[in-house]
C-alpha atoms as one frame of an Amber mdcrd trajectory, in Angstrom:
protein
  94.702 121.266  87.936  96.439 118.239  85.903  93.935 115.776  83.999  95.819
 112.172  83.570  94.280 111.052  79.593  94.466 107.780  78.462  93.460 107.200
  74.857  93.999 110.068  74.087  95.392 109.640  70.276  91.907 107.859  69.497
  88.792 109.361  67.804  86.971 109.906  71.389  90.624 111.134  73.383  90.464
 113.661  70.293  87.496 115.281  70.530  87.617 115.184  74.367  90.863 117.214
  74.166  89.824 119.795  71.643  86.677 120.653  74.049  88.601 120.814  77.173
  89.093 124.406  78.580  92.487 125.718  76.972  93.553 126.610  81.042  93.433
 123.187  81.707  96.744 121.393  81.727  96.522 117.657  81.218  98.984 114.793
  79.944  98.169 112.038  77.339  99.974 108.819  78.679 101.027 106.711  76.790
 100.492 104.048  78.717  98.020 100.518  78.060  95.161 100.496  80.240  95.867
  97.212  81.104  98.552  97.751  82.609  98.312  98.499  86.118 102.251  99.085
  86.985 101.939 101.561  84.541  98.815 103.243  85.473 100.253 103.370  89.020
 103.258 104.503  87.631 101.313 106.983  85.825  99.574 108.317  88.967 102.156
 108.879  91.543 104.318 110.876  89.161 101.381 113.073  87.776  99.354 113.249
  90.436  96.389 114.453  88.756  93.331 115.637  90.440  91.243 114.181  87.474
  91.960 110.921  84.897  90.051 110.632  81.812  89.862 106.988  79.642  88.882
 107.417  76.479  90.693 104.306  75.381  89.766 100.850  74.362  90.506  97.751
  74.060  90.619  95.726  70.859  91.093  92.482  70.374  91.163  89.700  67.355
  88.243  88.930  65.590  89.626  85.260  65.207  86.626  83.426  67.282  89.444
  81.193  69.062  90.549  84.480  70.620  86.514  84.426  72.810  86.359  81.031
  73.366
């Protein structure tokens, strides 16, 4: 079984990797998850049965940035 991670360097894609079952293989892309070539990308050459996204999305806190 392969499990596709994205955020995986963050707080959350930490701790969700340190729990997972140690006979569990999974990848850590490296990927943005806005990025949907990627993502695609991502899929058809892992091909994992399961994709976890811990990761988010941050953006400015310059109010411009909203409006």
């Amino acid at each position: 079984m392969m499990i596709l991670i994205y955020g995986g360097t963050g707080f959350v894609g930490k701790y969700i990797i340190k729990h997972l079952d140690k006979n569990k293989s999974y990848i850590v892309s490296k990927s943005r998850i806005y990025n949907y070539d990627e993502i695609i990308a991502d899929v058809k050459k892992y091909k994992p049965e399961f994709i976890i996204t811990a990761a988010g999305y941050s953006t400015p806190t310059n109010i411009d940035f909203y409006e």
